[in-house]
Steps between C-alpha positions, in 0.01 A plus 500: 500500500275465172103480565374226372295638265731636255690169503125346410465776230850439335405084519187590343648724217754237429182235491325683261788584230581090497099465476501746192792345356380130542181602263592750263846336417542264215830389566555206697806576675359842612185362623725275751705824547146629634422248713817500637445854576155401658669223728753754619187772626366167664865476700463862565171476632598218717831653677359810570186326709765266662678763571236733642292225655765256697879643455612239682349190328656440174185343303436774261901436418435164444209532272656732265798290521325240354321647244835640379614153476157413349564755216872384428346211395216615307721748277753204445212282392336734321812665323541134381218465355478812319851426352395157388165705322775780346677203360161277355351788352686809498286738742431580844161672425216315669276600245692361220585154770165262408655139641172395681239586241308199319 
């Protein structure tokens, strides 16, 4: 069986490239790409302590089950709106994006 820790240490890895990605990207569909990496290292990070602290209670499971579900939705909604930006004004940059200023 895996130790735990290297299962924490791959989560964490995985939680820190979607970190570096969300701020020092520019582009919005690979900043969701990054959080969506950050979501899955949260999943990870929740099986493997379900796992090693009740193996017979499926709550972990559950959890990262619904944060799955969670992110479905947030990519779809988010996709949306970045396609509905591409098609306004012709970029995806977030720099370039300046709907909410006065």
């Amino acid at each position: 069986m895996i130790k735990l820790e290297y299962v924490l240490v791959v989560s964490a890895i995985l939680f820190c490239l979607g970190l570096y990605g969300v701020l020092a990207r520019r582009n919005a569909i690979m900043i969701l790409l990054s959080i969506e990496l950050m979501l899955n290292a949260v999943n990870i990070n929740l099986i493997a302590f379900a796992v090693y602290l009740s193996p017979e209670e499926m709550t972990g499971l559950i959890f990262a089950i619904f944060i799955i579900t969670v992110a479905a939705a947030e990519i779809g909604l988010a996709l949306a709106i970045v396609l509905r930006l591409f098609k306004s004004r012709a970029t995806v940059n977030v720099d370039e994006v300046n709907l909410m200023k006065w």
